[in-house]
C-alpha positions, 0 to 999 in steps of 0.5 A: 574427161571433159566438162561435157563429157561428164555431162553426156555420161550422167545423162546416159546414166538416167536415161538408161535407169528408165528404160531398165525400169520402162522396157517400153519406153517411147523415145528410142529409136525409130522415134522422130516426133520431138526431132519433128516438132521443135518448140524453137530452134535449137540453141547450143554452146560453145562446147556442144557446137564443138562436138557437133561440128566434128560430127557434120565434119565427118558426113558425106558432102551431098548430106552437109549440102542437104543440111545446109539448105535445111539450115538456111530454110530455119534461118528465116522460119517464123513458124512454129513448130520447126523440124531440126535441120539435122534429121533425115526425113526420110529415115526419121534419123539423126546423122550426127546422133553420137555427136547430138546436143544435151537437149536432144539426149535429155529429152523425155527423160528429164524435166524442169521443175513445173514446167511440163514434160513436153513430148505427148506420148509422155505427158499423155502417160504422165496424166494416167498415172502410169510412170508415176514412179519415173524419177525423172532427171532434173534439167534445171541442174543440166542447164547449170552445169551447160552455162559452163560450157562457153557461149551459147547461140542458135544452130543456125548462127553456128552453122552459117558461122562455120560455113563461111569460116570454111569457104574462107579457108578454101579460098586462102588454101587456092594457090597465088596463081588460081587467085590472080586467074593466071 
């Protein structure tokens, strides 16, 4: 088992010790609004990009074309906050879920020491006392295992790295005769 691999088990491990605990629990499915509301654009490593190329690798061509203008639009986006380029606006779902960074898996049920909880339905609970008794994971210990994962860049920058990558090799796998135009 992969380095990442073992992380995403962990992280599988505590988010489904809070909904055991929390059958109400606000982030599941048809729950959009932190895929809607990114704080910045989303950074990955080497590793997470991996997983993730192999799953927009695997989308129909019409969805990666969708994908690659709403790539593009965040590439120059300066406002904040930002949708993720990878969400279906319209069925408020994830494409690539099963091949989704750590951030997107940990969100909402893990937090850095004192620096918030982020997602408002939650902090909202948080502040009436009712899950007081979540033991919440400790993304300080993610991000540390993370750093091992090789380097770390915008979606963005990783995407339009593999797009080039990818016209260049079509452009290589052209027969010696369509090249010359005879």
């Amino acid at each position: 088992m992969t380095t990442l691999s073992e992380l995403h088990v962990d992280v599988d491990a505590r988010v489904l010790a809070i909904r055991e605990d929390r059958p109400d629990w606000p982030c599941g499915k048809g729950c959009d609004s932190c895929c809607r509301r990114l704080a910045e654009e989303p950074r990955l490593t080497l590793g997470e990009w991996d997983l993730l190329r192999a799953g927009l690798a695997a989308l129909p061509p019409e969805r990666l074309s969708e994908i690659s203008r709403n790539m593009a639009a965040l590439a120059g986006q300066r406002i904040r906050p930002v949708v993720c380029p990878l969400l279906d606006l319209a069925s408020g779902s994830c494409p690539v879920y099963a091949q989704r960074p750590v951030a997107c898996r940990t969100y909402g049920f893990y937090v850095q020491r004192d620096l918030g909880l982020y997602c408002h339905d939650i902090e909202t609970r948080v502040a009436e006392g009712s899950l007081a008794d979540v033991v919440w994971g400790n993304h300080d210990a993610v991000d540390h295992r993370l750093a091992g994962l090789g380097e770390i860049r915008a979606l963005t920058e990783w995407f339009e790295n593999w797009e080039s990558g990818k016209s260049l090799a079509s452009a290589y796998d052209l027969p010696i005769a369509a090249k010359s135009g005879s």
